[in-house]
C-alpha positions in Angstrom: 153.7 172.2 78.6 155.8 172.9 81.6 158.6 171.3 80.8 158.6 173.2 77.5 158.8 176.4 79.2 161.7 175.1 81.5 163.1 174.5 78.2 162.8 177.5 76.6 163.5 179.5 79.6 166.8 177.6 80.0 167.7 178.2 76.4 166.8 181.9 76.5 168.8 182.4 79.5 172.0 180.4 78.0 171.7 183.3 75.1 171.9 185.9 77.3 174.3 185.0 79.5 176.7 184.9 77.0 175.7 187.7 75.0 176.3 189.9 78.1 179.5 188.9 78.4 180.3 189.6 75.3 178.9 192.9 74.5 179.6 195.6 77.3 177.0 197.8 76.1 174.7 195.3 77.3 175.9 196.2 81.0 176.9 199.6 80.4 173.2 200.5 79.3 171.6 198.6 82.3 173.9 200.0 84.7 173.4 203.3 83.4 169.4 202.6 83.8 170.1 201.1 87.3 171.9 204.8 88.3 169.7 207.2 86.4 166.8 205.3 88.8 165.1 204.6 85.7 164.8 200.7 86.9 165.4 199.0 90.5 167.3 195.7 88.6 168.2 194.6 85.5 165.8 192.0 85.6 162.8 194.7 85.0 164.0 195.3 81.6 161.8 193.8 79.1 163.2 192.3 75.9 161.0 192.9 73.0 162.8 190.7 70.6 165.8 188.9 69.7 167.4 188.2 66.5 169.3 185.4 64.0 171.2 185.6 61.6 171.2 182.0 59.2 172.9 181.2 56.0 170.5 179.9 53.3 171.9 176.6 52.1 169.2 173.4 52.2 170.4 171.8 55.4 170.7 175.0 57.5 168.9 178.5 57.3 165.3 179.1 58.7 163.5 176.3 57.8 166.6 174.3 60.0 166.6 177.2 62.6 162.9 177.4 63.4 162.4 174.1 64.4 163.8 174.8 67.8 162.1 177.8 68.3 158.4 176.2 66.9 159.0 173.2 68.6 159.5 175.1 72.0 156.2 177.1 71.2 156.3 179.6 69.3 154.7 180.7 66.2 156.0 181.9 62.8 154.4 185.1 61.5 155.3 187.5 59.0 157.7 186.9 55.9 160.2 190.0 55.5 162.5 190.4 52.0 165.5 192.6 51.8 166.6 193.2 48.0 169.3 195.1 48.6 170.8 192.9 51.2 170.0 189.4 49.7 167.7 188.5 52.9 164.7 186.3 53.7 163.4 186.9 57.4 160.4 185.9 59.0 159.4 186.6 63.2 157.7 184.0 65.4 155.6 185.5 68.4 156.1 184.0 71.9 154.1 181.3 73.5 153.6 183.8 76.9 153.7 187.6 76.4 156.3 187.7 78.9 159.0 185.7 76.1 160.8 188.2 73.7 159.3 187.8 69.9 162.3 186.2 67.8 162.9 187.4 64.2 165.2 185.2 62.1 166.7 186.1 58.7 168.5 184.1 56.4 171.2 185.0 53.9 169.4 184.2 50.2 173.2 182.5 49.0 171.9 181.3 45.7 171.7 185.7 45.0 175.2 186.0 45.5 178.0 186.0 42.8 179.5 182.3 42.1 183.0 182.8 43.8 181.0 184.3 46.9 179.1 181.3 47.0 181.7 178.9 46.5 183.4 180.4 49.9 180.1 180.5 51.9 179.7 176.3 50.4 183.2 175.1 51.6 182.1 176.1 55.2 178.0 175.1 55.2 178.9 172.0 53.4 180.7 170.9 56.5 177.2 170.5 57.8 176.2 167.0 56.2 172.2 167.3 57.5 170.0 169.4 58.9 171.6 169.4 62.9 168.5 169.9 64.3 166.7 167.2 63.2 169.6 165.1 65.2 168.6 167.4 68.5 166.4 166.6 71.5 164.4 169.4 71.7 162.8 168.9 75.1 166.7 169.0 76.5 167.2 172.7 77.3 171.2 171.7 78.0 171.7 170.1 74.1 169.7 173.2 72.6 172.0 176.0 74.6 174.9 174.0 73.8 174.1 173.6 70.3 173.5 177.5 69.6 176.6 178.0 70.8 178.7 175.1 69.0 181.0 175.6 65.5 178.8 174.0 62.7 181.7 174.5 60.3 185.8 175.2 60.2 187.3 178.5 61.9 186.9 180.9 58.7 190.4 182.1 56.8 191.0 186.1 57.4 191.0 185.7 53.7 188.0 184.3 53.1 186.1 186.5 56.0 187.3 189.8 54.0 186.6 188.8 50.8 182.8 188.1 52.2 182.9 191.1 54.0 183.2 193.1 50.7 179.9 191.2 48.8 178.2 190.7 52.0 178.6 191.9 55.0 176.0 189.9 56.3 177.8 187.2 55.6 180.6 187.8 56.8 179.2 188.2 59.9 177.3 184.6 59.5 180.6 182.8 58.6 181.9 184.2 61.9 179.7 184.4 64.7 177.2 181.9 63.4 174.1 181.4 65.9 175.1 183.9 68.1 172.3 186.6 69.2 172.6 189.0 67.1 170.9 191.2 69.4 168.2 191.7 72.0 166.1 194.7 72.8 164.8 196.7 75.4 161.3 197.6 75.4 161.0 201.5 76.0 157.8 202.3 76.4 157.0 200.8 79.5 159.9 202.9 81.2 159.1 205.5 83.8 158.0 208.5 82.4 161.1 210.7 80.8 162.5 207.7 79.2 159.3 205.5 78.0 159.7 207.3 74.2 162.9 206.2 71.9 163.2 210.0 71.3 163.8 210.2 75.2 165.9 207.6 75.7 168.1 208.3 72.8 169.0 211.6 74.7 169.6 209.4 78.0 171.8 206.8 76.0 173.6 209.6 74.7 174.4 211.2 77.6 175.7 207.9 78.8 178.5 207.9 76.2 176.6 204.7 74.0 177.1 205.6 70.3 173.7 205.1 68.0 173.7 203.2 64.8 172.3 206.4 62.6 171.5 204.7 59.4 168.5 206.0 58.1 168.4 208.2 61.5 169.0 207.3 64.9 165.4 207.0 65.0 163.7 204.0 62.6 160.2 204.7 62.3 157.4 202.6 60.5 155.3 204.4 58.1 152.4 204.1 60.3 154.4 205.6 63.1 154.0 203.0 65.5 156.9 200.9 66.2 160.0 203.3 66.9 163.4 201.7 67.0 167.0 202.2 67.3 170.6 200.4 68.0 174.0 200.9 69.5 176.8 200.3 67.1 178.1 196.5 67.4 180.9 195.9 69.5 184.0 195.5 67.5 185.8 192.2 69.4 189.2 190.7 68.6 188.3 187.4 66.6 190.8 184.8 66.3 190.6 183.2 62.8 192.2 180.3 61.3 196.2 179.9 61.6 195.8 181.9 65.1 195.3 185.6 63.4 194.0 187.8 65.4 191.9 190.7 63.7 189.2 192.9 65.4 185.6 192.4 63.8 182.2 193.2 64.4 180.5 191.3 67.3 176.6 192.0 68.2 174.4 195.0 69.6 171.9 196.4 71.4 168.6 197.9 70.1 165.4 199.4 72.0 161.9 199.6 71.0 159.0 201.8 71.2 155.6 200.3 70.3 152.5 202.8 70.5 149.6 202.2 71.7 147.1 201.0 69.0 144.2 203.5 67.6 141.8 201.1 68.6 142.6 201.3 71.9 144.3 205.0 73.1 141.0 205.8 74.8 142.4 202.8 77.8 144.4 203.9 81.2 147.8 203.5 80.5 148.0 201.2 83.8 145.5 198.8 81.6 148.1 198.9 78.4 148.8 195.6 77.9 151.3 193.8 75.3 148.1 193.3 72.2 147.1 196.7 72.6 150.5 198.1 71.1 151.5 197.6 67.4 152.9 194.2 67.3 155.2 192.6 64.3 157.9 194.5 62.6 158.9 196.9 59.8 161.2 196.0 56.8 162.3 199.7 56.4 163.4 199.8 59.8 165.1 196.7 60.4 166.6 197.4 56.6 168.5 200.2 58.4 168.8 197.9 61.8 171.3 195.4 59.9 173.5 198.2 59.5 174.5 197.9 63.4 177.4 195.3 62.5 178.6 197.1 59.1 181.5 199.1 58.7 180.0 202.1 58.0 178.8 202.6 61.3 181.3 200.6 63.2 184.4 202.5 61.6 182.6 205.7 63.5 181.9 204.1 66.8 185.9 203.6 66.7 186.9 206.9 65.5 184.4 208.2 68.3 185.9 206.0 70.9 189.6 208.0 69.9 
């Protein structure tokens, strides 16, 4: 098993690494943390979960996508469908508490209109077979590499807007591909003052980070136990094909507060452990969570940033 969790630890640290460097809110929160005193290092954050984004087409989507993730461990748990977004998702729980939860969705392409499709087809069908079945998946090295290779062509301008207007999930897909969507920082284990999303809302704010408000800043579950919310994605420069340059949205950051479980709010707070807070996740909120790369909320986080 060892060598499986050098594996995975290798991969998970190739994800972040280059999702910090590409989305300064990343460092900008930490840092912030870091001065506020509300953490000694960055390494004390801990990541609750973090998210795919996969095109449904047979040789690619989940069932291609989890293989990795199952082979390395983990285990697939609940199945999540978003109507009005044309989504499958499902999550996969970590093989050690200390690994963030994964939840993986997948665009459902056969939904979309047949000119959509057709656009979405002439980049997946690029991809012959499934690419993981051709992957070692005890090589941490080929796995990293492979989350962060081009399975298809650079997408037209034309084509990405066009997609953009149907889906912007897709859109975002055709793009970015594997890239983490997003990770998240687990709140509720913060020093007191900052350990409720409520809380550290007001701190982010203060900070200058602007907040996804889709359905509210805050995304509560109907049982009122898993709290959530998101910056606004990044909006980066993406060159597409023919060397055009046109600024798009990247990925985010979002931050999680689970409560403590009925069952157990009688325990010490110095004896909470990961099982005794609500575990899994909530298709209202991460409905609303989507939203963090879409237009409508980027569009503000640029008119805010003027």
């Amino acid at each position: 098993m060892e060598n499986k969790t050098a594996t995975l630890e290798y991969v998970l640290n190739g994800l972040m690494r280059r999702y910090r460097e590409r989305v300064p809110d990343v460092q900008k929160v930490s840092e912030a943390m870091i001065t506020e005193g509300i953490i000694a290092s960055a390494d004390e954050i801990e990541n609750d979960h973090i998210a795919f984004r996969t095109m449904g087409v047979p040789q690619l989507g989940i069932q291609s996508f989890e293989k990795i993730f199952l082979h390395l461990g983990y285990q697939k748990r609940d199945y999540f469908y978003f109507e009005g977004k044309k989504l499958d998702a499902y999550w996969f729980s970590p093989p050690k508490p200390e690994y963030p939860r994964i939840f993986v969705s997948e665009l459902r392409v056969n939904d979309l209109p047949e000119p959509i499709q057709e656009i979405i087809r002439s980049y997946t069908d690029e991809v012959k077979t499934d690419p993981v079945d051709a992957l070692d998946l005890n090589d941490g090295v080929a796995v990293d590499e492979f989350l962060h290779q081009a399975l298809w062509r650079v997408p037209t301008w034309e084509d990405y807007s066009t997609l953009l207007k149907e889906s912007e999930y897709a859109a975002w897909v055709i793009y970015n591909r594997y890239y983490l969507n997003h990770y998240t920082i687990s709140v509720h284990n913060l020093k007191e003052g900052y350990n409720t999303i409520q809380e550290f809302n007001v701190f982010l704010e203060k900070t200058g980070i602007k907040l996804n408000d889709s359905g509210g800043k805050i995304k509560i579950s109907p049982d009122k136990g898993l709290l959530q919310s998101s910056t606004v994605a990044e909006i980066i420069d993406a060159a597409f094909a023919g060397g055009e340059i046109h600024p798009i949205s990247g990925s985010y950051v979002e931050f999680a507060e689970r409560k403590v479980l009925p069952q157990f709010q009688h325990l010490p707070l110095s004896e909470i452990k990961r099982e005794h807070r609500r575990e899994g996740f909530e298709a209202g909120n991460a409905d609303k969570i989507f939203e963090s790369t879409f237009t409508s909320q980027t569009v503000k986080r640029h008119q805010h940033a003027e």
